[in-house]
C-alpha positions as CSV (number, residue, x, y, z in Angstrom):
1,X,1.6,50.6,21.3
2,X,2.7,48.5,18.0
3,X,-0.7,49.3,16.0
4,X,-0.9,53.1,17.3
5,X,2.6,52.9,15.9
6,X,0.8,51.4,12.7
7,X,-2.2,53.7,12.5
8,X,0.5,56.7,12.3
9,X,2.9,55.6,10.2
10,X,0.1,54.5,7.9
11,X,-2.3,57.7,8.4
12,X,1.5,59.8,7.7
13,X,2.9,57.8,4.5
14,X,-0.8,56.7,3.1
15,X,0.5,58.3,-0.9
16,X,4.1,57.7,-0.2
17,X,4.0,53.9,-1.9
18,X,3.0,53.7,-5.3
19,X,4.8,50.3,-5.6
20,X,1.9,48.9,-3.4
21,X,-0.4,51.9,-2.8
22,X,-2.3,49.4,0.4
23,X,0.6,48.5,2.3
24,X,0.1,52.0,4.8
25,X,-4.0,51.1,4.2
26,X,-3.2,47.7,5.3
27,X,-1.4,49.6,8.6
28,X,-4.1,51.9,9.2
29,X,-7.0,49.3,8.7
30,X,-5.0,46.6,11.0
31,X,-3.8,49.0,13.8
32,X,-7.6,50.4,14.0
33,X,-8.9,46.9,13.9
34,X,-6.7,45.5,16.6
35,X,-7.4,49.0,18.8
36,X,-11.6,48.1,18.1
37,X,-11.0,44.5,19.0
38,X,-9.1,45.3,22.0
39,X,-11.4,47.5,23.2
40,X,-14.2,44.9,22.0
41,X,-12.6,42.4,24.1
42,X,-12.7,44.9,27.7
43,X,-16.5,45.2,26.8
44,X,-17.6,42.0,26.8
45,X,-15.4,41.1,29.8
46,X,-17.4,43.9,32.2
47,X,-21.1,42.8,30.2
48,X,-21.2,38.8,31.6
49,X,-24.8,38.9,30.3
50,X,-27.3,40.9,28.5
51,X,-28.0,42.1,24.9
52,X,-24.5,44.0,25.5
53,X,-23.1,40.6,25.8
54,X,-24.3,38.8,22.9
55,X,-23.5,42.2,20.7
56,X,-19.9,42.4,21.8
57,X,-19.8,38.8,21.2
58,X,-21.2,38.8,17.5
59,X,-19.2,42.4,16.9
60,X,-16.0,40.4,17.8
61,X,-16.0,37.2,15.9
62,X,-17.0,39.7,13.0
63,X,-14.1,41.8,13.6
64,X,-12.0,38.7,13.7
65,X,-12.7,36.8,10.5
66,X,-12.8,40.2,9.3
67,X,-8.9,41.1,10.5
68,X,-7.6,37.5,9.4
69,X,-8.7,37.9,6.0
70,X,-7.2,41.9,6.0
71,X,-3.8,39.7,7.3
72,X,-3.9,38.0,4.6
73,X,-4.3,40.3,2.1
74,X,-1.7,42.5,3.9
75,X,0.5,39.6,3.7
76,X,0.3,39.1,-0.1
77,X,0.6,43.5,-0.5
78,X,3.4,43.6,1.5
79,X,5.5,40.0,0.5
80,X,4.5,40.6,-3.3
81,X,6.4,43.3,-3.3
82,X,9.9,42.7,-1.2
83,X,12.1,44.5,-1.2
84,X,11.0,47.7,-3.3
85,X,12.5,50.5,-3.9
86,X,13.1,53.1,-1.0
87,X,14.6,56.2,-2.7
88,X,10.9,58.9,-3.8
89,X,11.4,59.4,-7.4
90,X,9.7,58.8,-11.1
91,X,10.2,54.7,-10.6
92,X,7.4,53.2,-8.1
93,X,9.0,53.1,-4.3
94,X,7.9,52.8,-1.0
95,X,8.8,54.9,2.1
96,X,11.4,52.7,3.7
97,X,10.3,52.9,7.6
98,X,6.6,52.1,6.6
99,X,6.8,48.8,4.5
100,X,9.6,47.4,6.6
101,X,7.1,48.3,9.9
102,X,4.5,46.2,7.7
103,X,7.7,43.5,6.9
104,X,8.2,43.1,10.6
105,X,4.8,43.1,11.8
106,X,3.6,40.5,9.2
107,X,6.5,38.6,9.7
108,X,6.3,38.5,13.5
109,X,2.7,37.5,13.2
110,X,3.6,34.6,11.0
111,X,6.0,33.5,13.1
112,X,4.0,33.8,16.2
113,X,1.0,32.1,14.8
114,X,3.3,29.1,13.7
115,X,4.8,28.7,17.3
116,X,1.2,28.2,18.3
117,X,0.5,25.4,15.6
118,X,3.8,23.6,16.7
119,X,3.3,24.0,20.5
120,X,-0.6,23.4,20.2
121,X,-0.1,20.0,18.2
122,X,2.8,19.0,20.4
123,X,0.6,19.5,23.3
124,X,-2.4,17.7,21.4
125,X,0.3,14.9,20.8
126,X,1.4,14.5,24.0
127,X,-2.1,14.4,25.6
128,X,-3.4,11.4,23.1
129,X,0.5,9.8,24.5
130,X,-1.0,10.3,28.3
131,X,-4.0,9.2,27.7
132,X,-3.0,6.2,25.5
133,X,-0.7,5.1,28.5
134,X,-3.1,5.9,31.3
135,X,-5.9,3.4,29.7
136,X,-3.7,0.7,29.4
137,X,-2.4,1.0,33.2
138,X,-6.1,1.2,34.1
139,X,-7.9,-1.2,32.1
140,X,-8.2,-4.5,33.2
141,X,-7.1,-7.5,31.2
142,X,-7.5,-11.3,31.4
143,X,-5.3,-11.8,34.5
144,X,-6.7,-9.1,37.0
145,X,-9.1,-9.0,39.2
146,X,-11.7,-6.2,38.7
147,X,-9.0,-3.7,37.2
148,X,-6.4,-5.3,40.7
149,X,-3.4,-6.1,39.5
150,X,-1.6,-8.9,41.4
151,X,1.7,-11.0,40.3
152,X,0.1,-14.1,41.5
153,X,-2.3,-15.9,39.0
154,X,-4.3,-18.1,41.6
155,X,-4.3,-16.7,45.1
156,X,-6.6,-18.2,47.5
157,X,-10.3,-17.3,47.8
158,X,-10.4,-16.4,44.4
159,X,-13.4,-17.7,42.1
């Protein structure tokens, strides 16, 4: 619902920003590419094999290198440019409700995308901890008998 929302308010306000005349492009491109991606992503679920497979599959890693690098142009349009002016006039301005639907949306992607990082390379970070632990419970050392572990040093029958 979020990039229909940005698909119209871009398509509606595309000449109403002369401060930054891409900011309702960036909308419409991002809101269309999400839509294709989305719909991409259905496609290839359905095809498990085929030449419908490996197309979908080829379409969407395009589509996604092609979508972070529009992010991050959208992010420079839209941050460059905070806060402009709102009120339509001689002076460059932007139509209020469009660039702060691009402010929130880049913003909440940003924000989103960081919370990943930090709970990915916590989660990295605790794995290499488990694992770390685990081999040195489960490795044997000088005073165990093939990986046993027993208080006693010299029990007998032991060679």
């Amino acid at each position: 619902m979020v990039m229909i929302a940005a698909i119209g308010l871009g398509l509606t306000h595309l000449n109403r920003c002369t401060v930054q005349p891409n900011v309702p492009i960036y909308l419409l491109v991002l809101g269309v590419a999400s839509i294709l991606s989305l719909s991409l992503t259905y496609t290839h679920s359905i095809c498990e094999s085929g030449a419908v497979y490996i197309l979908s599959s080829s379409c969407m890693t395009l589509l996604h290198i092609f979508s972070f690098a529009w992010f991050i142009a959208g992010t420079y349009w839209v941050y460059s440019v905070y806060p402009p002016n709102y009120t339509p006039g001689p002076a460059p301005y932007c139509q209020k409700t469009t660039f702060q639907f691009a402010f929130v949306v880049t913003t909440l992607v940003w924000v989103t995308l960081s919370l990943m990082f930090v709970c990915g390379s916590c989660f990295i970070l605790l794995s290499c901890c488990c694992t770390v632990n685990a081999r040195h419970r489960l490795s044997p050392n000088r005073s165990t008998f093939y990986g046993g572990t027993s208080d006693f040093a010299d029990t007998a029958g032991d060679v």
